[in-house]
N, C-alpha and C positions, 0 to 999 in steps of 0.2 A: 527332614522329619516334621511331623504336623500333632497337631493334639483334636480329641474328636471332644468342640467343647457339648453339641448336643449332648451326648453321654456325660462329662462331667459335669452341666447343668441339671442333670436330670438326677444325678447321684448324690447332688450337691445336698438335698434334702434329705438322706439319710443321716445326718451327723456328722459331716465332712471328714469322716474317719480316711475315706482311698487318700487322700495328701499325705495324711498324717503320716499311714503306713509306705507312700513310696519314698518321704520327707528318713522315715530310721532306716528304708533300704539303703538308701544311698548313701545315708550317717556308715551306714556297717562294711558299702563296699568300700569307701574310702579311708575308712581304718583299717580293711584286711590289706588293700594294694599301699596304704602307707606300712604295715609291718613289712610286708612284703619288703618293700623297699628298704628298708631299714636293714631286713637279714641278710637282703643281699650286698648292702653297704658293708656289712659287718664281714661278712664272709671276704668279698673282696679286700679289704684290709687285711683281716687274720692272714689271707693267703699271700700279700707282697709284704708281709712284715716274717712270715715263716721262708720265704725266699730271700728275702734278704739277709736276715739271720745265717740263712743255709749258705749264702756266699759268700759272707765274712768268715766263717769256720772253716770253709773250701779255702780260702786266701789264708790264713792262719797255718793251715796244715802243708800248704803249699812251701810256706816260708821256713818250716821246720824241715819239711822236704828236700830243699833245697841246702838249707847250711848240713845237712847231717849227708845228702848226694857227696857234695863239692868236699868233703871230710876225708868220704868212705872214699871218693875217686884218689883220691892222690895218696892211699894207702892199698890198693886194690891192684890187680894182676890181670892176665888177660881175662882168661876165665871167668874174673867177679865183670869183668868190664863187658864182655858179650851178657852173661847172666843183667845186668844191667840194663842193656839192651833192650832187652826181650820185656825185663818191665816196662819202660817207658813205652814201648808198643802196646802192651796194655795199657798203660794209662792216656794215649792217644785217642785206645778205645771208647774209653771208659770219659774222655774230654770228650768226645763223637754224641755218647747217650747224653751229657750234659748238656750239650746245645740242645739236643734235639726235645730234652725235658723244659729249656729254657722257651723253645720256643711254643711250645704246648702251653706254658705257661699264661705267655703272653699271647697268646691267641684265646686264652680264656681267660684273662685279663678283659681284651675286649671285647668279647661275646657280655660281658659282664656290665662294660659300659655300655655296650650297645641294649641293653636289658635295661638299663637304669635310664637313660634316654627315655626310651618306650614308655617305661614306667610315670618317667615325668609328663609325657606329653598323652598318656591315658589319662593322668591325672587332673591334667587343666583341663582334657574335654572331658572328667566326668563332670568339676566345676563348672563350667560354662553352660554344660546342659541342665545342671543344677536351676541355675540362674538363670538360665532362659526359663524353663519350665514356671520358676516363680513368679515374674514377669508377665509372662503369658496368662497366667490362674489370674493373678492383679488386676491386668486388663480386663481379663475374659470377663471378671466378677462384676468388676465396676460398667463395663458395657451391658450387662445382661439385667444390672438390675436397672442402669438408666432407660434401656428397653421396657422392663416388667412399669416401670414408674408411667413411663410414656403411653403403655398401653391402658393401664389402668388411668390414666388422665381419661384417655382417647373411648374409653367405656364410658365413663362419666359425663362426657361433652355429648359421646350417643344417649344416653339415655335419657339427658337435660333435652337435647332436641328432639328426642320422641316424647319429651310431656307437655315440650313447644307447641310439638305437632298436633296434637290430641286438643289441645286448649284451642290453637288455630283451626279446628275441625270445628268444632263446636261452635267456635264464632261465624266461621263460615257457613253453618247451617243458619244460624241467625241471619245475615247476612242476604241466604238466600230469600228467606222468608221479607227480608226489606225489598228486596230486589225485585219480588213478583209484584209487593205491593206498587213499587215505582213505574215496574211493566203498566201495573190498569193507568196509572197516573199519565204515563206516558201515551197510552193508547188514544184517551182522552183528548191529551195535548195535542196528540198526531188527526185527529176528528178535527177540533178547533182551526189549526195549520192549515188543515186540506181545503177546510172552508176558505181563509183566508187566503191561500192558494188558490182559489177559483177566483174570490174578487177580483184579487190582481192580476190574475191573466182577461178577466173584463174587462179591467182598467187599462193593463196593457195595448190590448186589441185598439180601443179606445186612441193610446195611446202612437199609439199604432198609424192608424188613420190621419191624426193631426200631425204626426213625422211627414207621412205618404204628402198631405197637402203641402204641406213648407219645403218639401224636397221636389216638388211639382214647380210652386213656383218659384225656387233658386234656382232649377232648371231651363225656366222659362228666361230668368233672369242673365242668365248665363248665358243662352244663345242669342237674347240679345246684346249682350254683351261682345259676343264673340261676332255677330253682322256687323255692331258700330267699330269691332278691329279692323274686320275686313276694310268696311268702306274707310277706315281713316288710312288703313294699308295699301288701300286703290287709289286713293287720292295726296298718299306720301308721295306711291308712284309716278303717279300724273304729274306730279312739283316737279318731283325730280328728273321726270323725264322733259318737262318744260325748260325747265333750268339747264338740263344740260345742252337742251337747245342753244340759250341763250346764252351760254360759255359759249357754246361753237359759234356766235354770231360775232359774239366777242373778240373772239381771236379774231376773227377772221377781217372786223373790225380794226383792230391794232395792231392789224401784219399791213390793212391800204395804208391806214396811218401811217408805219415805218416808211412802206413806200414813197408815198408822198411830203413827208418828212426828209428822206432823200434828194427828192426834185429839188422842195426849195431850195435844200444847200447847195445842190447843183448850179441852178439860176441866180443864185446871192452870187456866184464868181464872178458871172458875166455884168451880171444887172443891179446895179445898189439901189435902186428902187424898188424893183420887184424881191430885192432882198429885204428892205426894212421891213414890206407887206408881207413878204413869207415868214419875217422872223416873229412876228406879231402875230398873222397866223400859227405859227407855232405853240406861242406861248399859251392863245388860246386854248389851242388843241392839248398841249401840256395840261392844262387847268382843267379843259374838260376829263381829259382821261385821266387826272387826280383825280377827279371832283366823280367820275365814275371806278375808279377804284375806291377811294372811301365809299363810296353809296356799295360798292362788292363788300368792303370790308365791314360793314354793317347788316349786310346780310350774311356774312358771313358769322357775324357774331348773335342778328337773331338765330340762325342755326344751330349755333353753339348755346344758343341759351335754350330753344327746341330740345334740343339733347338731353341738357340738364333736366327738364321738365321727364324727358318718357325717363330717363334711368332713373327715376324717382316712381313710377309705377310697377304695375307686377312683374312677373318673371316671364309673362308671354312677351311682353315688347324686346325683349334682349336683343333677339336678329335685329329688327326696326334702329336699333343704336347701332349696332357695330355697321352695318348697309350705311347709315347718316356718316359715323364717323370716316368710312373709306372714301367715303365721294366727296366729302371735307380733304381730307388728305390729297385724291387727286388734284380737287381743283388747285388746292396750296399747289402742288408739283406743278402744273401745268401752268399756274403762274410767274409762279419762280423759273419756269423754260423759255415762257414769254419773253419775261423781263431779258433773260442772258441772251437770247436771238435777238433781242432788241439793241441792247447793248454792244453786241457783235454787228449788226449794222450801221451801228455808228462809228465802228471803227473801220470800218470799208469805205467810210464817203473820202474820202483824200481819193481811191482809185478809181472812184465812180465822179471825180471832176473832170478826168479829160473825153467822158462821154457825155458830160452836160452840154460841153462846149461847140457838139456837134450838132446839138439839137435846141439852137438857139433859136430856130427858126417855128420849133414846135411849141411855144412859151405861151400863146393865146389859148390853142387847143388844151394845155395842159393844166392851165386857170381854171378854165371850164368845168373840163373835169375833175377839178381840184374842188371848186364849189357846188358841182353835183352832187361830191361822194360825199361833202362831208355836210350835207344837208339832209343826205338818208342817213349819215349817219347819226347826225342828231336827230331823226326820228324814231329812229331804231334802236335808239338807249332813252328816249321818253316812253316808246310802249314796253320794253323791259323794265321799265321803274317803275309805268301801272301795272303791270304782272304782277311782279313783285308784293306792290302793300295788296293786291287782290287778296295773291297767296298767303299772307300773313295774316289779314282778317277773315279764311276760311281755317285757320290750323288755328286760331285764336278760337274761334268758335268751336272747332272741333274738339278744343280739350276742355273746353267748359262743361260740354256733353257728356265727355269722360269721367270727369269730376263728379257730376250731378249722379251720373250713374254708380260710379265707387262706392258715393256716400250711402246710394239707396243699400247697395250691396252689402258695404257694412252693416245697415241697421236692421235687415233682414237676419243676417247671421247672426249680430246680438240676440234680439229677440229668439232667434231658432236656440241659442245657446243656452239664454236662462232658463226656456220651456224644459228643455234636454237637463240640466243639470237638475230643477224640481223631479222629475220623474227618477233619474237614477237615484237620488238623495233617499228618495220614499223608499225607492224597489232595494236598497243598499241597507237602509233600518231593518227590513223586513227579512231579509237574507241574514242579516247581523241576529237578529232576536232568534231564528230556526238554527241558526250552527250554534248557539250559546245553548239554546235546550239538546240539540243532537251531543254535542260534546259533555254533556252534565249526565247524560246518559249515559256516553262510552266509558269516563272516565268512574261512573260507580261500579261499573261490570269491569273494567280494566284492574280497579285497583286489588278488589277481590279474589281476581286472576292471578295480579303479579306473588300477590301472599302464598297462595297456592304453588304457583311454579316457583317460589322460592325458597320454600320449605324442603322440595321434592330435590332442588338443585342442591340444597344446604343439605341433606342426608346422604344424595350421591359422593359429595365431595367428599363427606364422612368416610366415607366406604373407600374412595379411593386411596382414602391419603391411608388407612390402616393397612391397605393393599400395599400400596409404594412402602411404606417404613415395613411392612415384614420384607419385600423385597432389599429395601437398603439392610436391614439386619443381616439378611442371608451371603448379600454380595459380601458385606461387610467382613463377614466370618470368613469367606472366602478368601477376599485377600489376606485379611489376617495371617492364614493359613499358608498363601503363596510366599507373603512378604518375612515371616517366618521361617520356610522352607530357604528362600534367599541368604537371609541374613546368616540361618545354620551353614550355608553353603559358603559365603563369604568370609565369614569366621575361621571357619575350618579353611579355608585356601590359604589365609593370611596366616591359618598358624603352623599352614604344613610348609610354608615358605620361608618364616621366619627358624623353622625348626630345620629345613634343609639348609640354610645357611651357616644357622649354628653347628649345624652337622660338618659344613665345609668347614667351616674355622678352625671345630678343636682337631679335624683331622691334619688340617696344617701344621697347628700348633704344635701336636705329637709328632710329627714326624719332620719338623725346623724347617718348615718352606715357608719363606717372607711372602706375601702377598697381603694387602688392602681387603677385604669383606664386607662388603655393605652385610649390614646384619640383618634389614628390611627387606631386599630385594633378592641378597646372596652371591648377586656381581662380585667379579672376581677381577682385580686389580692388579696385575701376574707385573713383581718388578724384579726388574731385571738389573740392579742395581747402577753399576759404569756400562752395564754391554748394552745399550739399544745400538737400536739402526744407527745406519751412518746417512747421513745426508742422502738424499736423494738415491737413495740403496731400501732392498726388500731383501737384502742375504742376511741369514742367523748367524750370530757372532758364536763361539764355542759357548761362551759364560751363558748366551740365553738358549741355548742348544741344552744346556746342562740342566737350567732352572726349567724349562719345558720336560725334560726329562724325569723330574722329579715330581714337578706339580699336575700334569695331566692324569698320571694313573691314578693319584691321592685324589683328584677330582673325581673320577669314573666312579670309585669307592664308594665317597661319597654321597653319588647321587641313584648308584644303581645297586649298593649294597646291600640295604633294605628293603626288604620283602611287600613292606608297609608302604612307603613312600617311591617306591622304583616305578610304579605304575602311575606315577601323578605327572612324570616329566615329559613335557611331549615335544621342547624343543633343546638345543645346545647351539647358541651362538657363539664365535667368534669376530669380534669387531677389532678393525685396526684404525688409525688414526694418524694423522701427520701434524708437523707442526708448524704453525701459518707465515710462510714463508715459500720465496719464489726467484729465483736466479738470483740468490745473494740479497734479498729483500725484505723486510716485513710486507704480510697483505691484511689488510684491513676485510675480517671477515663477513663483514656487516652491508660492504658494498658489492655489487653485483656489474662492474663498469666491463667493456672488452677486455681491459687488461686484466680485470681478477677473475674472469669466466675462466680465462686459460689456465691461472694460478688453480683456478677452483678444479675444473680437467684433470690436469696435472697430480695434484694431492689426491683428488677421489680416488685415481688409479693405483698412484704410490699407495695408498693407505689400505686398499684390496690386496694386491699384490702383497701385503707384511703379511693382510691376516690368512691370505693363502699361502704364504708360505708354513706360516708354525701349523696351518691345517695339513701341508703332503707333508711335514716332517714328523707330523703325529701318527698318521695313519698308513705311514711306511714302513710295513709289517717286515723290509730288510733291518731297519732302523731301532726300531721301536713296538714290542711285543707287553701287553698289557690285559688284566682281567677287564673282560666288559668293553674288549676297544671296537668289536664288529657290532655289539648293541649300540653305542654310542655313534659310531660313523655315520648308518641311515636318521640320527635326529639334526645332525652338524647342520649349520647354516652360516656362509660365511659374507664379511659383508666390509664396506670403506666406508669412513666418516669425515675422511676428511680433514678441513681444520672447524667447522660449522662449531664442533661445539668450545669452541678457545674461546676465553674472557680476554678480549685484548681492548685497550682505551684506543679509539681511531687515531687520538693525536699522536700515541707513539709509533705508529707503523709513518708517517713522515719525517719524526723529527729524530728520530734514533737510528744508529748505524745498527747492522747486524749484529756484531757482535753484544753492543748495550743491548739490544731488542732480547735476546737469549740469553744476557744476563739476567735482566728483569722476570723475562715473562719463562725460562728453562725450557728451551727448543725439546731437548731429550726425553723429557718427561711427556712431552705432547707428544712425544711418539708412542703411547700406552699402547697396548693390548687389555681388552675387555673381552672374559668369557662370562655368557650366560646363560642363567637356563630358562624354559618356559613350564608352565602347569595346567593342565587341564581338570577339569569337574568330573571326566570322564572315568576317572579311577580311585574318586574320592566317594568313600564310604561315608 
């Protein structure tokens, strides 16, 4: 149920009389259903106090009956004794209408409680609705005026910003009146500018011109620069194609040498005089080709110091070093080959003596030419040694050129530099002073702007936000309304459950069936005293065949006797359960290992199998015939638990035997049976 608070906000300003008057309805219905309840209390008392009465004076007369029978009999004849007879036949009768008055009685007995029930639980839902209802007004009230509060702010903050706005109008017509005058100001400025802007594109031009020349002659500069690479690049070539000349003369130089170097050792076998002259010639020739290896190794090092020189110039000469430094690296190789082929003919002369020995006779001839070769050959390492300093005083002079030319190079670019830095300096002031009046301009018309479009923003947001808070009010109301409609529904579930339980209990109680009642829930804890299960067995013992026999129908009653409550119930479970235990074992029901999957198997079936049995032995209409048992069988649901829900410590399932284990923890009691029921919304008023 819901309340329409539009309507009672809107009535609210009549005098708030509608509360008042539903506030004594309810005062009046809850007095007339409390007499009510009262006469019917009364009534049922007068009526088992007038029946009690009436079967104490029935027992009274009975006992009178009986000593004055037992008197009359043993003074009596056939005649009184048939005559006799025929009364007690009557009075069988007349025992016949007494039961059947006793049990009219008692069936209006409990039409009676079942009436005072009702009565009680009309009573707490008209409470409840009472107290919702007041609650709800509470709320409503205190929402409605922090609303009316909020909105009346919310008029005030508009109206404050429409005299904002109005005042902001007016400035800004001021404003504009500044702004036209800045216009002629600026126009002026912009006159002034354009002039100033013509000079400087004169000056530019100008400027212009003397770039054009300085770029003409670094131009000029440049290509000569780049013919004195060439020709130094023509005449690296020329060196170095000379030089490698002169490496190839070289070797070829000190491979005769080896040869000849051979001979004499040859000729020193035979000849010790021509050996002391050979070996002296050697030494010589030794000295000399030191004496021309250091003169290599000094040109090898003006090389190196060549190198140093260009890798100290720009970034065009890079090839020109890496070219030097390879043909450096050959010749090192090529000498280092020298040397070990050298060295490896000196380890052959031992096998090249017994061919000296054959040609003992060639020894003048070979002097000869012994003193030929190496008279070219000392001519032939004097004109490589004038080559040489040639080349080193053309590459001396060619980097002086280099130099000379660098420097002009540089002092060209300085001065191109400083000219250049003067002109952007000036043209950089002049750009500087036109963006400082351009932006002094944007930012007077900007700022007049932003006032404007922030008034207009600042009155939308107004508008929205009154929009969203009626929106939040309205939703607000809404769930109000849901969450109210809930809680009625919730209440009322929680108290038709608690009230069908109570309903189960006193119907046990009247009629002496033991079982446990959760009072919350209404779970029915069906005990079976000494007869549960037997181990590893789903057969009903007599004693729980008996207690089943008793408590099901009391249940049915119960839950479907009620005209009011019969339609709330929409399930009936039967659960059964085991207890945690497995071939003679405790099982620890907490683990989940192979061995207690089967234990677990095991008992979920055992524990189906119990609660389907008290299910076919309920609804075995050879067995067992009951009010309400075909409405009841289509809600049944039956189901095994197991041992999952046992409190066991895991330590005792190892260290206790069976029998302590079910001392402790009562194996038979873990075999319960749980019936219960479910409720639906669907039939709740």
């Amino acid at each position: 149920m819901s309340f329409d608070y539009n309507a009672i906000r809107d009535k609210k300003q009549s005098g708030g009389t509608q509360w008042a008057a539903y506030s004594d309805l309810f005062m009046v219905l809850a007095f007339i259903f409390l007499l009510m309840y009262m006469v019917a209390s009364l009534r049922a008392g007068m009526v088992s106090v007038t029946a009690h009465a009436n079967v104490e004076e029935t027992k009274l007369q009975i006992e009178r009956y009986e000593s004055i029978k037992n008197q009359y009999l043993e003074e009596a004849n056939n005649q009184e004794h048939n005559t006799y007879q025929d009364i007690l036949n009557h009075i069988s009768l007349l025992e016949n209408e007494a039961s059947e008055n006793k049990e009219r009685l008692t069936k209006e007995i409990t039409e009676t409680r079942i009436r005072e029930t009702s009565l009680n639980n009309y009573q707490k839902m008209l409470v409840t609705m009472m107290n919702a209802n007041v609650i709800a007004k509470s709320n409503a009230s205190r929402k409605i005026t922090a609303e009316k509060i909020r909105s009346k702010e919310l008029l005030e903050e508009v109206n404050r910003q429409k005299t904002e706005l109005f005042l902001l109008a007016d400035r800004l017509a001021l404003e504009k009146d500044e702004i036209s005058s800045l216009k002629n100001t600026r126009s002026k400025e912009k006159q002034h500018l354009k002039k100033q802007h013509r000079d400087l594109k004169i000056k530019s031009k100008e400027y212009k011109v003397s770039i054009a020349l300085l770029e003409d002659a670094l131009k000029s500069e440049i290509s000569e620069k780049t013919a004195l690479k060439s020709d130094h690049e023509q005449l690296t070539s020329k060196l170095q194609r000379e030089l490698q000349k002169s490496k190839g003369r070289l070797v070829e130089g000190q491979e005769k040498l080896v040869l000849l170097e051979n001979q004499l050792r040859n000729e020193e076998f035979e000849m010790n005089s021509l050996r002391n002259t050979h070996s002296r010639e050697k030494r010589n020739l030794r000295e000399e080709s030191r004496g021309l290896a250091d003169r290599y190794h000094d040109s090898q090092q003006n090389l190196a110091t060549l190198e140093s020189k260009l890798l100290q110039e720009a970034y065009e000469m890079d090839a020109l070093k890496e070219v030097h430094a390879d043909e450096a690296s050959n010749l090192k190789v090529k000498f280092y080959a020298l040397k070990e082929r050298h060295d490896k003919s000196m380890s052959n002369l031992a096998s090249l003596e017994d061919k000296l020995l054959k040609e003992a006779n060639e020894n003048s001839d070979l002097e000869y030419a012994y003193a030929a070769d190496t008279r070219n050959l000392r001519r032939e390492i004097q004109n490589l040694q004038e080559k040489d300093s040639d080349n080193l005083e053309r590459l001396s002079s060619l980097e002086n050129n280099l130099a000379r030319k660098e420097a002009e190079k540089s002092d060209l670019k300085a001065s191109y530099a400083d000219a250049s830095k003067a002109m952007n300096a000036k043209l950089k002031r002049l750009k500087g002073k036109h963006a400082e009046n351009q932006k002094e301009l944007a930012s007077l018309y900007d700022k007049n702007r932003d006032k404007l479009a922030k008034l207009n923003s600042d009155l939308d947001k107004v508008n929205k936000d009154l929009l969203d808070t009626e929106n939040i009010l309205n939703k607000t109301k809404g769930d109000l309304a849901d969450r109210s409609l809930d809680l009625a529904k919730a209440l009322a579930m929680e108290d038709r459950r608690k009230d069908i339980a109570k309903r189960i209990k006193d119907f046990f109680n009247d009629n002496g069936i033991v079982a446990d009642v959760n009072g919350n829930t209404g779970d029915v804890y069906l005990d079976f005293g000494d007869n549960y299960f037997e181990t590893d067995s789903h057969q009903l013992k007599p004693g729980m065949k008996q207690t089943v026999r008793k408590a099901i129908p009391i249940y049915a009653q119960s839950l479907f006797g009620s005209a009011m409550l019969s339609p709330l119930i929409s399930s009936v479970e039967i659960i059964g359960f085991a207890s945690p235990t497995y071939a003679g074992k405790p099982i620890d029901p907490t683990i989940l290992s192979e061995k207690n999957r089967i234990a677990v198997n095991y008992n979920l079936d055992l524990s189906y199998r119990r609660a389907r049995a008290i299910f076919e032995y309920v609804f075995d209409t050879n067995i067992m015939k009951f009010k309400y048992q075909e409405k009841m069988v289509h809600l049944i649901n039956v189901a095994g638990r197991s041992f999952f829900s046992a409190e066991v410590d895991p330590k005792d399932t190892g260290n206790l035997s069976i029998d302590q284990f079910c001392g402790q923890y009562d194996c038979l009691k873990s075999q319960r049976v749980i019936i219960k029921f479910g409720l639906s919304d669907k039939g709740l008023i």
